[in-house]
LOPALUM-810225 format. One line per 5 residues: number of its first residue (from 0); for each residue x, y, z of C-alpha. Coordinates in steps of 0.02 Angstrom, whole numbers, always signed. Each point is the difference from the previous one (the first is absolute). Layout:
<sites>
NUM = X,Y,Z ~ ...
</sites>
This chain:
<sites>
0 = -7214,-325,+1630 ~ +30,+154,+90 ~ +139,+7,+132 ~ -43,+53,+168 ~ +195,+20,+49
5 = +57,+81,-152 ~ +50,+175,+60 ~ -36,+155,-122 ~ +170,+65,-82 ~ -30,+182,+94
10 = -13,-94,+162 ~ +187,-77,-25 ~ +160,+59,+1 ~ +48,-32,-176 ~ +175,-60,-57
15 = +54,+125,-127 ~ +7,-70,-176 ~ +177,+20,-17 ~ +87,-74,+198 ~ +157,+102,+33
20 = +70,-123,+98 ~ +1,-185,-42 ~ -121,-141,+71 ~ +52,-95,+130 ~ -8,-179,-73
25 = +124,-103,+75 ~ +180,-14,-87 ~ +97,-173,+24 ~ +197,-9,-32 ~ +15,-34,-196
30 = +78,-197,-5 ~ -3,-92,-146 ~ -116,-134,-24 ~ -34,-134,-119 ~ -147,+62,-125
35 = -116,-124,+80 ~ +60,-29,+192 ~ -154,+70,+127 ~ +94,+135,+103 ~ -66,+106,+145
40 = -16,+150,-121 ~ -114,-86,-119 ~ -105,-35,+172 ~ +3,+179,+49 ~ -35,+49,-192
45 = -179,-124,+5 ~ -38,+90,+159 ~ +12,+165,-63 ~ -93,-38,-125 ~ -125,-7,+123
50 = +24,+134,+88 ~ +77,+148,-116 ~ -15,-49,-167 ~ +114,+82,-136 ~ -41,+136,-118
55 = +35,-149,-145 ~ -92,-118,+71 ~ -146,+102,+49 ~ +4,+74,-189 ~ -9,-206,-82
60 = -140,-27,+129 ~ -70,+165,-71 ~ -2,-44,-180 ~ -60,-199,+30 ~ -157,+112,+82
65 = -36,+106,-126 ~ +2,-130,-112 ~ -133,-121,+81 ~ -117,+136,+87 ~ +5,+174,-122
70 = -166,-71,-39 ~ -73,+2,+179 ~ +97,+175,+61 ~ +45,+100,-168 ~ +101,+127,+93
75 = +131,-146,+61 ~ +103,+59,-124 ~ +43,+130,+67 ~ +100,-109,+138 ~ +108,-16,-125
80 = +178,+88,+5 ~ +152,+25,-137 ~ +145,-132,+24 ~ +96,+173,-45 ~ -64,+77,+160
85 = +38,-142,+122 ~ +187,+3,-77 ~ +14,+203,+18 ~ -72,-22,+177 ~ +61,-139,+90
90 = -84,+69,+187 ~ -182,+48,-86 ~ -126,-73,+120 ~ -102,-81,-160 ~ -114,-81,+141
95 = -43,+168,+77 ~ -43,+48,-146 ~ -111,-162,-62 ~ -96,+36,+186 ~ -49,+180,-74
100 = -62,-61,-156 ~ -112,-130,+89 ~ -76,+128,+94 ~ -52,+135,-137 ~ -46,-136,-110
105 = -128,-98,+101 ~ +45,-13,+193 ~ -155,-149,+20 ~ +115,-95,-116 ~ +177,+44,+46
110 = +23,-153,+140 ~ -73,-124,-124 ~ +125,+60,-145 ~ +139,+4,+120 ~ -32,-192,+59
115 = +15,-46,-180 ~ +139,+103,-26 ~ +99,-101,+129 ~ -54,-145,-91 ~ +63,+34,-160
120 = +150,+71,+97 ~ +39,-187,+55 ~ -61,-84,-157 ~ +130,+116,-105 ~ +145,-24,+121
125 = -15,-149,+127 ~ +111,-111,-127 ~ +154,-77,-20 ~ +123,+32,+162 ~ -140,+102,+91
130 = -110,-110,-31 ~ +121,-152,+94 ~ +44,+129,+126 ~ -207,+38,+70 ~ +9,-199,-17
135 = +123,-35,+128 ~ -100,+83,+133 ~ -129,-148,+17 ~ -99,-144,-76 ~ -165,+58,+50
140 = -87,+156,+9 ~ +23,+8,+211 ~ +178,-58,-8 ~ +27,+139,-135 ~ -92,+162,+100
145 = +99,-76,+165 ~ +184,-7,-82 ~ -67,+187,-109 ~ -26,+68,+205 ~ +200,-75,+42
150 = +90,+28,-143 ~ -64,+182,-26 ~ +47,+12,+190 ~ +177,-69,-7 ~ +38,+114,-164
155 = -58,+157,+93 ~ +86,-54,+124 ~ +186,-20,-88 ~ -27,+167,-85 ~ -14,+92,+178
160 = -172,+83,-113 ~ -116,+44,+173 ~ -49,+137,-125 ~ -90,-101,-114 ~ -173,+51,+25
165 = -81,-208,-88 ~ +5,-145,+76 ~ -84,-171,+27 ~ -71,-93,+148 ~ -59,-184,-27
170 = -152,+13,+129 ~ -80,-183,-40 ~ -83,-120,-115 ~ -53,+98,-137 ~ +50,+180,+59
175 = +126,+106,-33 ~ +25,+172,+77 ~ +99,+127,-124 ~ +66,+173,+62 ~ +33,+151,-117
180 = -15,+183,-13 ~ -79,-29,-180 ~ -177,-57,-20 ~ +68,-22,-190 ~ +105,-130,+43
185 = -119,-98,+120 ~ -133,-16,-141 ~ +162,-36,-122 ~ +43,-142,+122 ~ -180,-86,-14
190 = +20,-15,-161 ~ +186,-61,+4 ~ -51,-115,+140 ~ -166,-97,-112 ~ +122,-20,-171
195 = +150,-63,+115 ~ -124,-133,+71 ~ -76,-51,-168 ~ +187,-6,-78 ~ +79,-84,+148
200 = -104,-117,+93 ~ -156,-8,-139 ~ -129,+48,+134 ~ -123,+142,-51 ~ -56,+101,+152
205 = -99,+143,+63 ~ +114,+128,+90 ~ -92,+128,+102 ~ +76,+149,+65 ~ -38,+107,+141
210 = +87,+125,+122 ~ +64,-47,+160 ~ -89,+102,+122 ~ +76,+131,+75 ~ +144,-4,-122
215 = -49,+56,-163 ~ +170,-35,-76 ~ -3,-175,+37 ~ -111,-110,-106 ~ -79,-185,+22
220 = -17,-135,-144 ~ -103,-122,+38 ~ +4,-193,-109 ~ -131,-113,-46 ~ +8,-117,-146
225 = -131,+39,-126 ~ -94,-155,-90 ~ -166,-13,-96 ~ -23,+187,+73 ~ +3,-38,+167
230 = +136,+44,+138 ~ +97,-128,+100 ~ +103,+48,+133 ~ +201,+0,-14 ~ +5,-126,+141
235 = -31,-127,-144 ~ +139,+56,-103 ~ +107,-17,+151 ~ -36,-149,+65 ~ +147,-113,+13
240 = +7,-170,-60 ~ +56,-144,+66 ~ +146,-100,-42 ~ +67,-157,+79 ~ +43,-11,+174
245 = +159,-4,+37 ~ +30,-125,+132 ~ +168,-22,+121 ~ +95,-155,+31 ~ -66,-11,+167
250 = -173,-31,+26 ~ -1,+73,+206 ~ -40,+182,+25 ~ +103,+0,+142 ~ +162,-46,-118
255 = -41,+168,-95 ~ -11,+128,+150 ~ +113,+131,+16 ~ +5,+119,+167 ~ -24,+159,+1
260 = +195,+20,+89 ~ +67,-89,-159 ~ -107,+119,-109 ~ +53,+148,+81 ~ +178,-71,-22
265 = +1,+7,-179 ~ -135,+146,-30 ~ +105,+115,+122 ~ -96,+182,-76 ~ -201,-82,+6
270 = -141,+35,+109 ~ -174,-78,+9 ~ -124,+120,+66 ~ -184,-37,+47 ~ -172,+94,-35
275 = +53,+137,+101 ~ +145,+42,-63 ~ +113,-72,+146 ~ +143,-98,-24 ~ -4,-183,+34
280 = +163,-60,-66 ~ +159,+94,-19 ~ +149,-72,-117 ~ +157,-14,+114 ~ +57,+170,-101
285 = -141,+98,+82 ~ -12,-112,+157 ~ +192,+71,+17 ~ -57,+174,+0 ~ -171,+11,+69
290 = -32,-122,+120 ~ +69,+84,+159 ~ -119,+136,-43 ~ -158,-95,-27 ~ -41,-38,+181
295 = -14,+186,+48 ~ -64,+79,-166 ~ -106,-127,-68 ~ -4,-112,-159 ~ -78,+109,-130
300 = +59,+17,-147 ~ +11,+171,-20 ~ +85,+55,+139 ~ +141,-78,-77 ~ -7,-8,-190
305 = -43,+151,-123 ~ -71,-53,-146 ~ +74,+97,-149 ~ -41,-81,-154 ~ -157,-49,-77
310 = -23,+187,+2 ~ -156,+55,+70 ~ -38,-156,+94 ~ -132,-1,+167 ~ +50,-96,+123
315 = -119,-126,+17 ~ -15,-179,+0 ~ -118,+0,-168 ~ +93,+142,-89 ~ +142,-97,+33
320 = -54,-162,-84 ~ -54,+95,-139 ~ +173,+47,-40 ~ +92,-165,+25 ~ +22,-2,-205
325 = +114,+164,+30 ~ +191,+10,+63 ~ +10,+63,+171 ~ +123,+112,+78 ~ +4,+3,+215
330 = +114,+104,+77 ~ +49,-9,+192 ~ -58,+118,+126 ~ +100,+20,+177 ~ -101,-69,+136
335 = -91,+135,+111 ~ +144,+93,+110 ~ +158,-79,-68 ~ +107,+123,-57 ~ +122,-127,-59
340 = -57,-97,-130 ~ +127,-57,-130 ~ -116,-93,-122 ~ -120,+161,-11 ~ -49,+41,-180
345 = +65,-176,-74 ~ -121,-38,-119 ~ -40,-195,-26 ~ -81,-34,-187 ~ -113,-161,-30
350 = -172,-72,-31 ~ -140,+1,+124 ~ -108,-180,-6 ~ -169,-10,+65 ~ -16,-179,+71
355 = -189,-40,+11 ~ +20,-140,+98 ~ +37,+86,+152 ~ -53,+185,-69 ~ +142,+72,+21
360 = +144,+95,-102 ~ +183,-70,-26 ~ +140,+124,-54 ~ +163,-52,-60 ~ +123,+99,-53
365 = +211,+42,+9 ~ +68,+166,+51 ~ +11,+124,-152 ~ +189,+29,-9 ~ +142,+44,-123
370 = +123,-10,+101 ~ +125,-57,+149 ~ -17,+190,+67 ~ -188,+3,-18 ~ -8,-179,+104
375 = +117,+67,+132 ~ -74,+162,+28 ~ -146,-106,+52 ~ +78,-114,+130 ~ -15,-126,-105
380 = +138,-141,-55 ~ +6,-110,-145 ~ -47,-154,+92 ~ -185,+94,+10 ~ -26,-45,-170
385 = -35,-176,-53 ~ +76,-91,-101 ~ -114,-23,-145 ~ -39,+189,+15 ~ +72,+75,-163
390 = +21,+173,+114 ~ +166,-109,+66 ~ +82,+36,-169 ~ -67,+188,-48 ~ +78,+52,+162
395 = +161,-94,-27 ~ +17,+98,-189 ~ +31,+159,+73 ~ +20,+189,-52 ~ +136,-34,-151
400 = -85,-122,-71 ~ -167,+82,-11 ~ +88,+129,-76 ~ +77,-102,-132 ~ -168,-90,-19
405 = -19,+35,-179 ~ +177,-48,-35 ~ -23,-163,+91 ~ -159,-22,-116 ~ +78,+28,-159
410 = +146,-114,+45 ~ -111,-129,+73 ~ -101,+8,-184 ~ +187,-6,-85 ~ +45,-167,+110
415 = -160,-80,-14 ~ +23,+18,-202 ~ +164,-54,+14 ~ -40,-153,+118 ~ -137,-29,-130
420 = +120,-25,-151 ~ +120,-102,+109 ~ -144,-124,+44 ~ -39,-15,-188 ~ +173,-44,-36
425 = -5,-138,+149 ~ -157,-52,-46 ~ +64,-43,-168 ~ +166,-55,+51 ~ -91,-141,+142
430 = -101,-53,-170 ~ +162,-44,-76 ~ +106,-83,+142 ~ -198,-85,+50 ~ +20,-64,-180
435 = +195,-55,+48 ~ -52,-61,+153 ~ -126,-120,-79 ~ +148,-95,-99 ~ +158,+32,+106
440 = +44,-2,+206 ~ -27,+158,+91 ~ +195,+13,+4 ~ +27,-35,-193 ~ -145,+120,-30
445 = +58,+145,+81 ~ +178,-5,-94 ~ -54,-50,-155 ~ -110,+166,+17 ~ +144,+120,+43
450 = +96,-85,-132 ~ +141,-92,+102 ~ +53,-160,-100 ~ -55,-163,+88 ~ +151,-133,+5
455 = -51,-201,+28 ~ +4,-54,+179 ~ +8,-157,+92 ~ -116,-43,+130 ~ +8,-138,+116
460 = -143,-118,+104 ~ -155,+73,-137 ~ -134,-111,+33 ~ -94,-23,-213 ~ -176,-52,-12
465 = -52,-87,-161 ~ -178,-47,-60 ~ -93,-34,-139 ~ -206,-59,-17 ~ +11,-195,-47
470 = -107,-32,-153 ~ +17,+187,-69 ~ +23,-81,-143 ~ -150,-114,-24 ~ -115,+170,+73
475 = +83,+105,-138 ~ -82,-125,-133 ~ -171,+19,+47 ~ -9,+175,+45 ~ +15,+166,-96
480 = +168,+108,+18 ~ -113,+154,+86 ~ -64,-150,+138 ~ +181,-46,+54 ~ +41,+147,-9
485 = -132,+71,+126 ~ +46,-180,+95 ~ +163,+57,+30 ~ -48,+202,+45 ~ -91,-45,+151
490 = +129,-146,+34 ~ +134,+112,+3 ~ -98,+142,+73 ~ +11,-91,+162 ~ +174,-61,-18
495 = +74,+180,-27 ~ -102,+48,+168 ~ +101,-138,+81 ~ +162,+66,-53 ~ -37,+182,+75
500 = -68,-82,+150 ~ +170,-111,+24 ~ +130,+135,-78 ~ +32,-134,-112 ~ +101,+53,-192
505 = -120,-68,-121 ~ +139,-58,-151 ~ -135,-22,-152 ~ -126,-76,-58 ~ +7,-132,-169
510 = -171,-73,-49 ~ -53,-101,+158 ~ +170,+29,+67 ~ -3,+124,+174 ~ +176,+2,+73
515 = +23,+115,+158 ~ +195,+39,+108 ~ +15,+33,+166 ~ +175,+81,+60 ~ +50,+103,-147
520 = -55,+187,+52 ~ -8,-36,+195 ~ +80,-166,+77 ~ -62,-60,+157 ~ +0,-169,+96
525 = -152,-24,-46 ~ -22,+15,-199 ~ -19,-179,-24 ~ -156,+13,+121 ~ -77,+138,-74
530 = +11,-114,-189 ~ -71,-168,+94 ~ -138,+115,+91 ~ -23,+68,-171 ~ -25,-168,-81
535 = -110,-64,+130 ~ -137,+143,-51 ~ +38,-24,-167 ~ -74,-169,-9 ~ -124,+47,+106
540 = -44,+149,-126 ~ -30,-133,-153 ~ -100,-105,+105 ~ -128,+174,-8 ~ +30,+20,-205
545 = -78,-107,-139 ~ +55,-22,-180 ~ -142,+31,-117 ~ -90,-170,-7 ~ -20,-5,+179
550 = +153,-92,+56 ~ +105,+42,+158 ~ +185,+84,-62 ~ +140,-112,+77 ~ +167,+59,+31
555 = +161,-70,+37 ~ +144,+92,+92 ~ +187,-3,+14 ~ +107,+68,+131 ~ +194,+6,+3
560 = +121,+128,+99 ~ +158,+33,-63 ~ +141,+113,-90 ~ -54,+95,-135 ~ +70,+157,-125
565 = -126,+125,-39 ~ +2,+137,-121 ~ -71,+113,-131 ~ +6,-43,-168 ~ -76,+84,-151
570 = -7,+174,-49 ~ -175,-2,-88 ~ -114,-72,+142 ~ +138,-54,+123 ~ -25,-132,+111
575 = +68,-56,+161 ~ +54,-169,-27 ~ +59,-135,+130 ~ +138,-119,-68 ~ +82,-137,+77
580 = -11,-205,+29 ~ -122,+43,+151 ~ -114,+78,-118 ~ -4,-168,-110 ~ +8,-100,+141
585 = -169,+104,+82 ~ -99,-32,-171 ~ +65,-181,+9 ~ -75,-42,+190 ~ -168,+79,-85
590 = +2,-107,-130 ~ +0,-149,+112 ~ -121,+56,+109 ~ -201,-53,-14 ~ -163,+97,-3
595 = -44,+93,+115 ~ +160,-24,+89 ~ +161,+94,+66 ~ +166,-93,-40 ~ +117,+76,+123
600 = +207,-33,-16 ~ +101,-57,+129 ~ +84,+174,-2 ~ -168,+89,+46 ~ -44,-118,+130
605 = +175,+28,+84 ~ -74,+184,+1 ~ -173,-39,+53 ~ +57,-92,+144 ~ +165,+99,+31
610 = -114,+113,+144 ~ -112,-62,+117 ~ -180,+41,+24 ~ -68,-20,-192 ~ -74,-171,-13
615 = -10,-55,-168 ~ -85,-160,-67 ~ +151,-83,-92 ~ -8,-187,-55 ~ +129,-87,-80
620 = +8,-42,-167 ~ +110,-139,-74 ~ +179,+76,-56 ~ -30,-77,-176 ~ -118,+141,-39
625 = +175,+121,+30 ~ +24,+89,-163 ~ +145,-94,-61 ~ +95,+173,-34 ~ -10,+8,+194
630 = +168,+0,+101 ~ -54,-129,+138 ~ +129,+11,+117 ~ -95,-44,+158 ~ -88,-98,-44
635 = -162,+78,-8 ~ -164,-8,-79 ~ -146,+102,-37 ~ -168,+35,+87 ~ -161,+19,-23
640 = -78,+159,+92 ~ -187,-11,+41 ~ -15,+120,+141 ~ +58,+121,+129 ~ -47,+39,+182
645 = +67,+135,+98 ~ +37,-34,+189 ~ -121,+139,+38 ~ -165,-33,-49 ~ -121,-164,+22
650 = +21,-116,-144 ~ -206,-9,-44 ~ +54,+185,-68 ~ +17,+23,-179 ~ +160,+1,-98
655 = -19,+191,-38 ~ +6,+57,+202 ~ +138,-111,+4 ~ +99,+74,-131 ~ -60,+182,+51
660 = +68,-42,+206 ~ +161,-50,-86 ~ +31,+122,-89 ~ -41,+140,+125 ~ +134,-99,+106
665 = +151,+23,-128 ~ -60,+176,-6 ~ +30,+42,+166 ~ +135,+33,-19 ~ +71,-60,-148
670 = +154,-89,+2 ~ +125,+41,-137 ~ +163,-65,-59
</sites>
């Protein structure tokens, strides 16, 4: 297909073969990476990909060409260039010299060989980190020439390179608009542009190209999907699709509104302007500096804001729009006949939103500052910029430390590696004292993990729950050792909740046997309440379990409070073992208790009852059913404990918001001894 645009070598200026002076690709500080961590440079190397290829990878484009096509155009071959050459001549303009060839060799065919050069030149190279890097910029084809219009902008943009002669300009659905002194390049791109959409987003399309009139270094690509040889336009590609709607708490519109004073509040540096290009809202940054001049000079935008960057841009409501994909850099004028203006030349950097609902454009932006000097100079304070406006803290960094910015980099990279290897050791060290935690106090497992020796102790008023399933024996007959054992896993599954919820010590567990402590690690008035509230949902968990032949599991409990000596014994799996003739007694008052019941000991009642405002459901038993190991000396007996009711809550309630209001109410605040 013959090329229209392609200009004849003798009418161009011709790079000599051999460039006396470096290209002027962009050059990032060297920082060291991870092999496979996405930088900024691997961004700006897809790009340029695009945009000035390398001698290398122009010459494995080359060869892939030659290698599928010598039979269409014999004389490809002599596209080809010596490896030896490229090394000896790092500046040799190889793509000057591919244009040349072209041209003598068969100029109708030149722009189609080119297009499938800059296939082969993506096919051959678009892998691996370049590959992930022209990824990030999208997940659609209009997402990905938008972000290719920004990014290209922004990186321009940090290299101060206004001498760059390419650049891109996302213009629509389905259109791009390319700039470049080369014509080479522009039919390189199309090519570059159809693999990168077959590779990336698995769309074939028909790209056509065509000048921009009146500038014949700027070129247009326009998109439409290609399918059983027809055209479609891009608009399908880029239509969105929808997702769930995300709905608010509220259901009232008028819950949701925000004014445009609060908006202006927090968007201090924004401006909405209308059709016309005059401004209809001004951010209370602007509205500072503009608004005593707006009554006598007007509201148009212009007279008050020079629009620096996208380069090139007309200032017009359409243009504009077209360019809402690309950064945008405003700087501010002085208002007709005011010779004092402090804020003239600050330049304010953002994004400019067309909101179709109203046709109009939004800007928002924060000043474009490095410094306290630069804010100053401007009349401005730090107050001016919001909060949430990172600006806040590149001002605050200052001259030294953006001169020790690489430094600060390195040593940031140093800590993080260090902090890195310090969380691995704490990770692994809270696996151990987790594991220590599991069998011992918090208190026990915290010194048995830094080695400190851990001497026998006596602790008075520790309320002991006992309990045991009654006929665990007669279920073990008649079922398999894997069913009890299951029986008991989401038995005590439930139990050991209980004991986190409570901040009860859970002592061990023998067969049917669960035995809990309350007062060892943390006394309090109230440990015998936390054990009786801790019974109470205990038989009202096995009332929600069933052994294995259908039948309801029936529990008996037995509480006691008193004196016991606890300790660690063992040096191969240590345990922390309660001794003591409460601990007998406690097994003995569960022992005597019934199914489904709680046997409670006069000692725990005196507890229960000691403050006022927990009701418990105590009935007497007769004193014969004392363990006769008991020390009765007043007289006592034991109780049965069927329910509680705090003071707080109707009684129709069940047990559990009972429980949960009482124990909110020792809580705040806890009471210790």
């Amino acid at each position: 297909m013959a090329c229209p645009y392609f200009r004849r070598a003798d009418s161009l200026s011709r790079q000599p073969s051999v460039v006396t002076e470096p290209s002027g690709n962009w050059t990032l500080e060297d920082e060291e990476q991870s092999g496979d961590a996405l930088t900024l440079t691997h961004l700006q190397m897809a790009i340029q990909l695009l945009t000035a290829p390398s001698n290398e990878d122009l010459n494995t484009a080359v060869t892939a060409l030659i290698l599928k096509y010598r039979k269409n155009w014999p004389n490809i071959s002599k596209l080809r260039i010596d490896l030896e050459t490229l090394k000896t001549y790092p500046n040799y303009d190889y793509l000057a010299d591919i244009q040349e060839i072209l041209l003598e060799m068969d100029e109708s065919s030149a722009s189609e060989i080119l297009v499938l050069l800059g296939e082969e030149l993506i096919t051959s190279c678009c892998t691996g980190i370049i590959e992930r890097a022209f990824r990030c910029l999208g997940t659609e084809l209009q997402e990905f020439l938008g972000s290719l219009d920004g990014v290209y902008d922004v990186l321009k943009f940090q290299e101060d390179d206004d001498s760059s002669d390419t650049g891109f300009v996302c213009a629509g659905d389905g259109e791009l608009i390319f700039t470049s002194e080369r014509p080479v390049i522009a039919w390189l791109l199309l090519g570059s542009l159809k693999a990168l959409t077959r590779i990336l987003f698995n769309v074939q399309v028909n790209i056509k190209i065509e000048p921009v009139e009146g500038d014949n270094r700027r070129y247009r690509y326009l998109f439409s999907l290609a399918k059983d040889g027809h055209a479609r336009e891009m608009r399908v590609v880029s239509k969105s699709v929808e997702g769930p709607v995300q709905r608010s708490n509220s259901t009232n519109a008028s819950d949701l509104t925000m004014n445009s004073s609060t908006f202006c509040k927090a968007f201090p540096w924004h401006f909405i302007m209308n059709e016309d290009l005059e401004l209809v809202q001004l951010g209370r940054g602007f509205s500072k500096l503009y608004k005593p001049y707006m009554a006598e000079f007007g509201c148009h935008a212009t007279t008050y804001f020079d629009f620096k960057r996208p380069k090139g841009l007309t200032l017009k409501f359409r243009d504009i729009v077209r360019r809402t994909c690309t950064p945008f850099l405003i700087a501010l004028k002085s208002p007709p006949d005011v010779q004092e203006f402090t804020a003239k030349g600050l330049e304010i950097k953002g994004q400019m939103v067309h909101c179709p609902e109203s046709n109009s454009l939004l800007f928002m932006g924060s000043p474009f500052l490095d410094g306290l000097d630069g804010l100053t100079c401007n009349g401005l304070f730090i107050s001016d910029i919001p909060l949430h406006d990172a600006t806040r803290e590149v001002i605050l960094v200052g001259e030294q430390a953006r001169a020790q910015d690489g430094l600060r980099r390195r040593m940031d990279k140093l800590k993080s590696s260090i902090e890195e290897a310090n969380a691995a050791v704490t990770k692994e060290r809270k696996k151990n004292v987790s594991l220590l935690h599991l069998i011992f106090p918090a208190e026990i497992a915290e010194r048995l993990w830094l080695g400190a020796s851990i001497d026998a102790k006596t602790y008075p008023d520790v309320t002991i729950l006992f309990s045991d399933i009654v006929g665990f024996t007669s279920i073990c007959s008649r079922a398999t050792p894997f069913m009890v054992i299951n029986m008991l896993e989401s038995l005590y599954k439930d139990f050991d909740e209980f004991c986190d919820m409570f901040d009860v010590y859970k002592v061990e567990t023998i067969g049917d046997a669960y035995c809990v402590a309350s007062g060892l690690h943390r006394a309090s008035i109230y440990d015998a309440h936390k054990v009786a509230w801790m019974a109470l949902k205990m038989i009202d968990a096995c009332s929600k379990h069933i052994t294995h032949d259908g039948e309801q599991i029936k529990m008996r409990i037995g509480l006691h409070t008193g004196t016991v000596l606890a300790g660690v014994v063992g040096r191969k799996m240590p345990r922390y073992c309660l001794f003591g003739h409460n601990v007998t007694i406690a097994n003995k008052f569960e022992s005597s208790s019934e199914a489904c019941r709680i046997n409670v000991s006069p000692t725990t009642r005196e507890w229960l009852i000691k403050y006022p405002g927990y009701e418990f459901d105590l009935k007497a038993r007769d004193p014969s059913f004392l363990p006769k190991e008991f020390h009765n000396a007043d007289n006592g007996t034991c109780y049965f404990m069927d329910h509680y009711r705090h003071f707080s809550m109707d009684e129709s309630l069940p047990l559990d918001d009972h429980i949960t209001a009482a124990m909110k109410s020792i809580q705040t605040p806890a009471t210790e001894t």
